[in-house]
Each structure stands twice: as structure tokens, then as C-alpha cells.
C-alpha positions as CSV (number, residue, x, y, z in Angstrom):
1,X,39.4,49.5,37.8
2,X,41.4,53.0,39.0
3,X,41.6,53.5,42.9
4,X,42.3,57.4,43.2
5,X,42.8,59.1,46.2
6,X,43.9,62.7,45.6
7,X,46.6,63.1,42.7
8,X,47.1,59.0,42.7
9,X,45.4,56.4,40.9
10,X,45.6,52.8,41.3
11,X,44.6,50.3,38.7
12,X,43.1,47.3,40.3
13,X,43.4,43.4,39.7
14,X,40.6,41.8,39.2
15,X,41.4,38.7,40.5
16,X,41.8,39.7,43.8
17,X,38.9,41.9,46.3
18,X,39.1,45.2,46.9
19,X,39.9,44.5,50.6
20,X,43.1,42.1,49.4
21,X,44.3,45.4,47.3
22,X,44.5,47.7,50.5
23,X,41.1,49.5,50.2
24,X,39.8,50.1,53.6
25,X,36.6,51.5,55.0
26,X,35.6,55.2,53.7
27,X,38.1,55.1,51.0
28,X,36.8,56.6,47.7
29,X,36.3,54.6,44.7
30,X,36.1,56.3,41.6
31,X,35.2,53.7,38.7
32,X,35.5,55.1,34.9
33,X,34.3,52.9,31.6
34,X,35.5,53.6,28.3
35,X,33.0,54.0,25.5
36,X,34.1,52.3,22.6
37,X,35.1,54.0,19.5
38,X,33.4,54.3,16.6
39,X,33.6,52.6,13.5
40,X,35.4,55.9,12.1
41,X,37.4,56.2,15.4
42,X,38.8,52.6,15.2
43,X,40.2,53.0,11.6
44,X,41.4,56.3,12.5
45,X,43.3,54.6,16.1
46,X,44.6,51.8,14.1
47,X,46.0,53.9,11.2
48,X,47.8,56.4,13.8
49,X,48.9,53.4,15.2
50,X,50.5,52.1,11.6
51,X,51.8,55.5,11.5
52,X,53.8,55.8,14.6
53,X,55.5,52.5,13.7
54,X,56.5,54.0,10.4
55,X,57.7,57.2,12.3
56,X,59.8,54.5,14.3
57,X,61.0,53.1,11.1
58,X,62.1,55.8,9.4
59,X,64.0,57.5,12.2
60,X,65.8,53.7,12.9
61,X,66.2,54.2,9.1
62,X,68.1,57.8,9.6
63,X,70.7,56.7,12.1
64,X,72.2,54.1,9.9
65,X,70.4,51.3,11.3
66,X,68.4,49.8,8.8
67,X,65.4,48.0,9.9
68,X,64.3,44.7,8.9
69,X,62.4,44.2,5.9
70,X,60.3,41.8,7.8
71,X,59.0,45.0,10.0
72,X,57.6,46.5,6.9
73,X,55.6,43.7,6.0
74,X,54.1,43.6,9.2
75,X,52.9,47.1,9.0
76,X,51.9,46.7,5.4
77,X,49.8,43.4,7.0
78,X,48.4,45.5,9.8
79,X,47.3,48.3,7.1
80,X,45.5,45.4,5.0
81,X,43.5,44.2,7.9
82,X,42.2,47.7,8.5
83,X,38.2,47.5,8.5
84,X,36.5,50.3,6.6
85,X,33.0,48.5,5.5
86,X,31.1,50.0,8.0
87,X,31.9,53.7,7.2
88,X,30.2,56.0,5.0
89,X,31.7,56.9,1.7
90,X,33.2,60.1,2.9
91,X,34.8,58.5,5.7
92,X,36.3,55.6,3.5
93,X,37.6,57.3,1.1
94,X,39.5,59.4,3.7
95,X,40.6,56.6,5.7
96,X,41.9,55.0,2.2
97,X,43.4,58.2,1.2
98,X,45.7,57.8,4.7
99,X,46.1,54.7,4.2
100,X,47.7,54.9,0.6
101,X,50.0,57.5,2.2
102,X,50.9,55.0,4.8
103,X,52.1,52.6,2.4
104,X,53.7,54.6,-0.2
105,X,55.6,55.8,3.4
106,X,56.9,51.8,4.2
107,X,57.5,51.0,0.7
108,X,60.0,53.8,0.3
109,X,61.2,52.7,3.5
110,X,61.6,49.3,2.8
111,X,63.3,50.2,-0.6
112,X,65.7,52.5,1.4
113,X,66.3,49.7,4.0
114,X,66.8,47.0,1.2
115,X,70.4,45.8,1.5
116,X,72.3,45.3,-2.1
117,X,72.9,42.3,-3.8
């Protein structure tokens, strides 16, 4: 829960009353929900998401420092578990389409990462 009063918000605990937090009589309490995303908008989050840890990657990648190959998996893992069945065909195929992109993206990552034997 967000306490604003003018420019500042608070975020409230919700283990403790309102009282307990500081909020005294004739304070204003604004209370927001989220709506939650859509089927389309949850793929689309999570593979932004994969996406700015490649970003991450790659620019660890270009100062020398080359990440773990462990790291790649993960993101490769986190791409796999990616839920597309309840989109239409349009919207899968473009969320595959990204995806594809994402991966060929860690896998010449992890390639350039790979230390010689």
C-alpha cells in the first residue's frame, strides 16, 4: 500500500496498522492495485527481462571481464520456461521470433566468454 502526501509516497507494511506507520487523523490515503498483465504482456515482461540480463552480459563481456558460463545457462533456462500456450498464433510466433533472437544473443555470448583449453 503507497501513503502519498504531496510529491512523497510511502509504501506501507502490512504487518503493522496504519496508525503504528505514522498515519494520523485526516491524512490522505491514496490506494492503487495493479491489474495483471496479460498472457501476451507476461511473455513480453519476462522476455525484456531475459534481454536486459543479456545487455548486462555482453557489456561485462566488453570490458574484459568475461562472465560465467553458468550465467548463460541461467538465462537460456529462464527463456525455456517462458509460457506462450495461452497466446494466439500471431502473438506466439512473435514472442518465439524474440526469443530465438535472445538465444542466438547468449550463445554468441557464451562462445565469446568461453575460456580456451
Amino acid at each position: 500500500m503507497t501513503l502519498g502526501q504531496g510529491p512523497a509516497a510511502v509504501i506501507l507494511e502490512d504487518e503493522m496498522s496504519i496508525s503504528e506507520q505514522g498515519v494520523t487523523n485526516r491524512d490522505r490515503l491514496i490506494l492503487t492495485t495493479t491489474a495483471s498483465p496479460s498472457p501476451l504482456g507476461q511473455a513480453l515482461n519476462e522476455l525484456s527481462a531475459s534481454a536486459s540480463d543479456v545487455s548486462k552480459l555482453e557489456k561485462q563481456l566488453s570490458t574484459g571481464n568475461p562472465p560465467h558460463q553458468e550465467l548463460y545457462t541461467r538465462i537460456l533456462e529462464k527463456l525455456d520456461c517462458i509460457e506462450f500456450g495461452r497466446l494466439s498464433d500471431t502473438e506466439r510466433t512473435e514472442c518465439r521470433r524474440r526469443r530465438k533472437a535472445l538465444i542466438k544473443r547468449v550463445e554468441a555470448g557464451a562462445a565469446a566468454a568461453a575460456v580456451p583449453t
